[in-house]
C-alpha positions as CSV (number, residue, x, y, z in Angstrom):
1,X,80.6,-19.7,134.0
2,X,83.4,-18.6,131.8
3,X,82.8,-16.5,128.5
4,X,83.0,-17.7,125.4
5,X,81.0,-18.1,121.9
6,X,78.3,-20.7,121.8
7,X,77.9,-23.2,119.0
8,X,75.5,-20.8,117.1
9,X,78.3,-18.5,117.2
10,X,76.2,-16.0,119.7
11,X,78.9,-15.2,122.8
12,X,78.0,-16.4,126.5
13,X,78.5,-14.0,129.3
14,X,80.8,-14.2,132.8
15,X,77.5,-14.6,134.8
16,X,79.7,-14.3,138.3
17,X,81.4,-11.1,136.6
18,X,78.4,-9.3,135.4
19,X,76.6,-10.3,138.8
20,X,79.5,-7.9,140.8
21,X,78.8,-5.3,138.2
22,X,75.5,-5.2,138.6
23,X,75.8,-3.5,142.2
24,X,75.7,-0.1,141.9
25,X,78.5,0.8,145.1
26,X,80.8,-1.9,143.3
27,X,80.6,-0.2,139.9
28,X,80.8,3.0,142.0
29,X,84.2,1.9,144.3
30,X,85.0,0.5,140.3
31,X,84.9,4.1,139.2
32,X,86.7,5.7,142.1
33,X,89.4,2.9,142.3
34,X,90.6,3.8,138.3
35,X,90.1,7.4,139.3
36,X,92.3,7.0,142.3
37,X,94.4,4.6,141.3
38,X,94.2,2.2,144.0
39,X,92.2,2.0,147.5
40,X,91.5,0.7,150.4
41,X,88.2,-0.8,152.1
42,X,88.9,2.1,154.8
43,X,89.7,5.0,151.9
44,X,87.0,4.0,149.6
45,X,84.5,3.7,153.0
46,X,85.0,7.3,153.8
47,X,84.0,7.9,150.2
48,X,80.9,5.2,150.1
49,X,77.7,5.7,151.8
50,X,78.0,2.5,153.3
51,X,80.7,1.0,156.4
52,X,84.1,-0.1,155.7
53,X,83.2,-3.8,156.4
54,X,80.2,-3.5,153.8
55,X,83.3,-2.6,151.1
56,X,85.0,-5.1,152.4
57,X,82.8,-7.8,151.4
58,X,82.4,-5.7,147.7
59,X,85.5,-5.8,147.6
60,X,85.9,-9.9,148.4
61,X,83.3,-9.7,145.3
62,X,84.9,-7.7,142.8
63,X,88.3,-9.6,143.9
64,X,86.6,-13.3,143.0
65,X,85.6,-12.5,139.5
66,X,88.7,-10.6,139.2
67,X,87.9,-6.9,138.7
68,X,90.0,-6.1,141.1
69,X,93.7,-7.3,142.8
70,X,95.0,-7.2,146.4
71,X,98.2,-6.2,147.5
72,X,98.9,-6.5,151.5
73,X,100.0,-3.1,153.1
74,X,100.0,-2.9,156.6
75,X,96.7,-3.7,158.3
76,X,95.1,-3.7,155.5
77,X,95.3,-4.8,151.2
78,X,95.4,-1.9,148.7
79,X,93.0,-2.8,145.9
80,X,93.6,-1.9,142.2
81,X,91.3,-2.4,138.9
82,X,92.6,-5.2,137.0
83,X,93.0,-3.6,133.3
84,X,92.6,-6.8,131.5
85,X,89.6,-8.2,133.1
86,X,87.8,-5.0,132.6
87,X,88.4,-4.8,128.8
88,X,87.3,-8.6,129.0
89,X,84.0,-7.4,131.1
90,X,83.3,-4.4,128.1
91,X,84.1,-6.7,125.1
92,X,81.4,-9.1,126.5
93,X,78.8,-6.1,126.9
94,X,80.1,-4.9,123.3
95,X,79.1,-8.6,121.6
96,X,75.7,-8.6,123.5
97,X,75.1,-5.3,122.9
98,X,75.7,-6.3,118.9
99,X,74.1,-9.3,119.4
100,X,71.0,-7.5,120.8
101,X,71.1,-4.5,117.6
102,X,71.0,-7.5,115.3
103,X,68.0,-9.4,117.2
104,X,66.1,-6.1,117.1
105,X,67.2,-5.4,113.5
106,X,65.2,-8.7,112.6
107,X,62.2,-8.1,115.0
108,X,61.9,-4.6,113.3
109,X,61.9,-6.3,110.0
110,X,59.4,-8.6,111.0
111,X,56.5,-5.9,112.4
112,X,57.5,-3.8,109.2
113,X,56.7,-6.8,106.8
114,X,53.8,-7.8,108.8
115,X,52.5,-4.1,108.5
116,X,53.1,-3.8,104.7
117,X,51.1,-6.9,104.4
118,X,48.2,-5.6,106.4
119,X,48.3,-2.6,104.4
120,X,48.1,-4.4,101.1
């Protein structure tokens, strides 16, 4: 599903994208691959509680939705954080987050109205 803005003008979320973020050790090989730079299933393994061939398949993930792009070297591909697709990824959880503040605004409106009328 791609993002976009519905026809009541709410937006629509990546749900393949925010499905990879989800994972805490891709969010965490996330945070260590803009730290770094640029990894490795075998670099980022010996920094990962889990085996290289578990990153591996994070890193198929995070590749997919596009997080993340492969560059051959050697044996193995060197991974980096694809800048654009991670603003993309934080202006989606910005509009839901605003969408959200303006949802609760209204419910908060509502229990205060319904509460000044149960005090009149």
């Amino acid at each position: 599903m791609s993002a976009g803005v519905t026809a009541s003008g709410t937006a629509t979320v990546d749900d393949d994208l925010w499905s990879a973020i989800g994972d805490p050790t891709r969010r965490r090989m996330l945070d260590l691959l803009l730290t770094d730079g640029e990894g490795t299933a075998t670099t980022l393994s010996q920094r990962l509680p889990v085996t290289r061939q578990a990153v591996a398949k994070h890193l198929g993930v995070l590749d997919r939705v596009g997080l993340v792009r492969a560059v051959p070297a050697g044996k193995e591909k060197r991974y980096r954080v694809d800048d654009e697709q991670l603003a993309r990824a934080a202006a989606q959880l910005a509009s839901v987050g605003s969408t959200w503040d303006a949802r609760l605004q209204r419910i908060k409106r509502i229990a205060e109205t319904i509460h000044q009328n149960q005090q009149d």
